[in-house]
C-alpha positions as CSV (number, residue, x, y, z in Angstrom):
1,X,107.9,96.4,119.9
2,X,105.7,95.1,117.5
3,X,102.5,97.2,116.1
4,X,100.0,95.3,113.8
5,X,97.0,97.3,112.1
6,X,94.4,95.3,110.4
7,X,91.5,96.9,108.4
8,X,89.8,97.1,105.0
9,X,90.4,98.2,102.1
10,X,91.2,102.3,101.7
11,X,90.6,102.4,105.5
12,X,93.7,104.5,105.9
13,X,95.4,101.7,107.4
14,X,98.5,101.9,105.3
15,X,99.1,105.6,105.9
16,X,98.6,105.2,109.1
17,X,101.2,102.0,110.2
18,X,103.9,104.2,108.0
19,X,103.2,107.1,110.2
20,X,103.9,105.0,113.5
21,X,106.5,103.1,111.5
22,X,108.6,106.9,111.4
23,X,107.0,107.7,114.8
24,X,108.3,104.7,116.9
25,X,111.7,104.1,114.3
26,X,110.6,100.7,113.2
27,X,110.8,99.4,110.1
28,X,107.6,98.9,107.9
29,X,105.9,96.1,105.9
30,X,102.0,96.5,104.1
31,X,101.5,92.6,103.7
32,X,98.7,93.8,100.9
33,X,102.0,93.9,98.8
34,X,102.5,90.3,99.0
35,X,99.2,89.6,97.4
36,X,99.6,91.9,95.4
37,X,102.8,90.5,93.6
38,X,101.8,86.9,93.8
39,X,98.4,88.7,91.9
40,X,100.5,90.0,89.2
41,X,102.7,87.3,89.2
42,X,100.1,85.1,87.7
43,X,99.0,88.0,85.7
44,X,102.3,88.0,83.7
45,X,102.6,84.4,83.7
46,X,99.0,84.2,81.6
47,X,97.6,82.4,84.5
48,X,94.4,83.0,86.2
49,X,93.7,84.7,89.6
50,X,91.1,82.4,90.5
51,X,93.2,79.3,89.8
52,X,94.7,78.5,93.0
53,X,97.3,76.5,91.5
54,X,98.6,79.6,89.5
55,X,98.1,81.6,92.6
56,X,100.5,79.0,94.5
57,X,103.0,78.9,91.7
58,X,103.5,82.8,91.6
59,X,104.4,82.7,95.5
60,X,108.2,82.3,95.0
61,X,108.8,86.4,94.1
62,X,112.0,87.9,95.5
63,X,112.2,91.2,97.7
64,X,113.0,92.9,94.8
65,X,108.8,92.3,93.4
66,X,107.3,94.2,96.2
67,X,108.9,97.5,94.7
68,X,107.4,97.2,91.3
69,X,105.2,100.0,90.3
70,X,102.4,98.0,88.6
71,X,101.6,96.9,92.4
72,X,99.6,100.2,92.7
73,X,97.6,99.2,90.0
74,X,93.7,98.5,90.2
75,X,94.3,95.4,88.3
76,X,97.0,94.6,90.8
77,X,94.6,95.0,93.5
78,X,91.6,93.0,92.3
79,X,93.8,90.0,91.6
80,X,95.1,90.2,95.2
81,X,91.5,89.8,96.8
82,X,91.5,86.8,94.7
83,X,94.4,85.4,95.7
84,X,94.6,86.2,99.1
85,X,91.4,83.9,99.7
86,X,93.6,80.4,99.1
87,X,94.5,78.7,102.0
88,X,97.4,77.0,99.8
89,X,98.6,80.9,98.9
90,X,98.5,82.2,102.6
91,X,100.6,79.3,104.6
92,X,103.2,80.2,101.4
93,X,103.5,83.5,102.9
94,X,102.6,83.0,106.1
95,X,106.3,82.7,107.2
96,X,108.0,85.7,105.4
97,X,105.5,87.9,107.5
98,X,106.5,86.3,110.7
99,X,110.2,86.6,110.1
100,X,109.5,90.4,109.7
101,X,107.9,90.9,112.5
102,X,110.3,89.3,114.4
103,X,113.4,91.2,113.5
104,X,115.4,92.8,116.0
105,X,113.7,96.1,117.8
106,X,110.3,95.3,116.2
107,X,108.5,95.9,113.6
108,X,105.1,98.0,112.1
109,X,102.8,95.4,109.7
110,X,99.5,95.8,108.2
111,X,97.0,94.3,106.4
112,X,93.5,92.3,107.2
113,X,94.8,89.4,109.6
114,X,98.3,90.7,111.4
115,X,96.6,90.7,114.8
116,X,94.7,87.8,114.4
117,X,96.9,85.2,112.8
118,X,100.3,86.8,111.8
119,X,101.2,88.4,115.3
120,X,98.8,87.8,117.8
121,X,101.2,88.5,120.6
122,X,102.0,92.2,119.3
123,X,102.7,94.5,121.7
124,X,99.9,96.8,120.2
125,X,97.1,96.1,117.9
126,X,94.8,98.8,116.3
127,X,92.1,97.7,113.3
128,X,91.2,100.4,111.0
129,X,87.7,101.0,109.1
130,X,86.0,103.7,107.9
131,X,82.3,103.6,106.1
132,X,82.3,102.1,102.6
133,X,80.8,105.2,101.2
134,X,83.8,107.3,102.6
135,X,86.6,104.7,101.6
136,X,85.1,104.2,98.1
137,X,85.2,108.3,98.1
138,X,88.8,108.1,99.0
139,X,89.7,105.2,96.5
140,X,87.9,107.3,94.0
141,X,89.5,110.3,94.3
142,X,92.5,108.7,94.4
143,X,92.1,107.2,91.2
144,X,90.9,109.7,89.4
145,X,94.2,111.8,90.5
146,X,96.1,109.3,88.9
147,X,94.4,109.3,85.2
148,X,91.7,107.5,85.6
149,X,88.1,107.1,84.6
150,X,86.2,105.3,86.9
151,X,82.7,106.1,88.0
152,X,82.3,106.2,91.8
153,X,79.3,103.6,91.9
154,X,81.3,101.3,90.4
155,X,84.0,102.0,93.2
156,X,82.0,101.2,96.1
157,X,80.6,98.4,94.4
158,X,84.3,97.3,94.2
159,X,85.3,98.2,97.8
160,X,82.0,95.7,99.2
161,X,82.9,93.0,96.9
162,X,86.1,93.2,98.7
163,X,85.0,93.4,102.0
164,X,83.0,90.5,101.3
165,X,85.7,88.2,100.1
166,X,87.7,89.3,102.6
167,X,85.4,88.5,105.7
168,X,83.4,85.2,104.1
169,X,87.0,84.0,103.2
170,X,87.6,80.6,105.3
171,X,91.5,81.2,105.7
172,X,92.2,84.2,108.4
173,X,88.9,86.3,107.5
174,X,89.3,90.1,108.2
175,X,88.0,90.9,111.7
176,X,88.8,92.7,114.6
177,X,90.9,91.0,117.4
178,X,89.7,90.9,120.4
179,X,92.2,92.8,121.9
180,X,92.5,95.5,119.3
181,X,91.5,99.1,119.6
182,X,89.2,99.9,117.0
183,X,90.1,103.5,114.8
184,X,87.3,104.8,112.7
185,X,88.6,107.5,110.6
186,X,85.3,108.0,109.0
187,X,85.1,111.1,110.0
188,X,88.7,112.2,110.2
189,X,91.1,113.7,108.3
190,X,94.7,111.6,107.6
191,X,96.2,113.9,110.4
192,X,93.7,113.9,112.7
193,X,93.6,109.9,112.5
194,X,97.2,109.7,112.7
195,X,97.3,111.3,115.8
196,X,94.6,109.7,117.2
197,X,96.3,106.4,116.5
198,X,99.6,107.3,118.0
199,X,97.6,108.2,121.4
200,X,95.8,104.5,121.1
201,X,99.5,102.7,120.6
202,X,101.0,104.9,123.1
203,X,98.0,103.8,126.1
204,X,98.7,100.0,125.2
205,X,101.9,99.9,125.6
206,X,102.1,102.4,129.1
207,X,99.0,99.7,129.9
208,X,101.0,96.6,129.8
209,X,104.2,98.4,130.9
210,X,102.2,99.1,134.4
211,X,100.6,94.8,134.0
């Protein structure tokens, strides 16, 4: 069985594929992650994260990269949106998502394009969103827990400049699929939307069991 949830950023997308990850017994991947190491991969390497050269050269990272702390960071993140725009950058990891997904008993991805490009054929797809006010109240708090001063303006200032990059972009643009079940947790609280999820995955696949 394979479960892809698309969505934007601080949606509550990632909390909510690890929770039917557990659920369901698959195993997990959060294909931001990838970005996010090629990001800091160029970082490191004194390139730029709007050079799409640098961006392709930072592609070959190991397994080992995705565990690497300084993926949680902001800097981590901004230098993903970047990066993830390349067409050049995307077909480079294009194939390591696939061969997740299509492990033996299944598998739980997210990210902006899993339904749409990575594994259109899932058994279930769900896409995420939430208001950008309430996500770039969520990132906030969240950052803020961790140390840091940021100013929430400038936070959902962030979040639309990365829902635009993500959604303009001309390789695999964040959007629904046609054939997802759309989850606004707006107005819901992690529990609430986890649950609410597992009842959306749970009709799809007793839907095509009966097809």
């Amino acid at each position: 069985m394979i479960i892809a949830v698309d969505g934007p950023a601080a949606s509550g997308k990632g909390t909510i594929a690890k929770a039917l990850a557990r659920h369901f017994g698959l195993p997990h991947l959060d294909t931001g992650l990838l970005y996010r190491a090629v990001g800091i991969g160029v970082l490191r390497a004194g390139g730029d994260p709007a050079s799409a050269a640098d961006a392709l050269t930072a592609c070959g990272f190991t397994d080992d990269a995705l565990t690497d702390p300084a993926l949680k960071s902001e800097a981590a993140a901004k230098a993903a949106s970047q990066v993830s725009a390349y067409p050049d950058v995307r077909a480079a990891l294009l194939q390591r998502q696939k061969d997740f997904a299509a492990q033996s008993g299944g598998a739980v991805l997210d990210g902006r394009d899993i339904g749409t490009v990575i594994v259109p054929h899932a058994d279930a797809k769900l896409f995420v969103t939430a208001s950008p006010e309430v996500r770039a109240d969520r990132r906030h708090r969240e950052l803020t827990g961790l140390g840091l001063a940021v100013h929430l303006d400038a936070v959902l200032h962030d979040i639309r400049a990365r829902d635009e990059r993500d959604s303009a972009r001309s390789a695999a643009p964040l959007r629904k699929a046609d054939d997802a079940a759309l989850l606004d947790t707006s107005d819901l609280g992690i529990d609430a939307a986890v649950q609410r999820a597992l009842a959306l995955v749970e009709a799809r696949i007793r839907s095509a069991a009966n097809d």
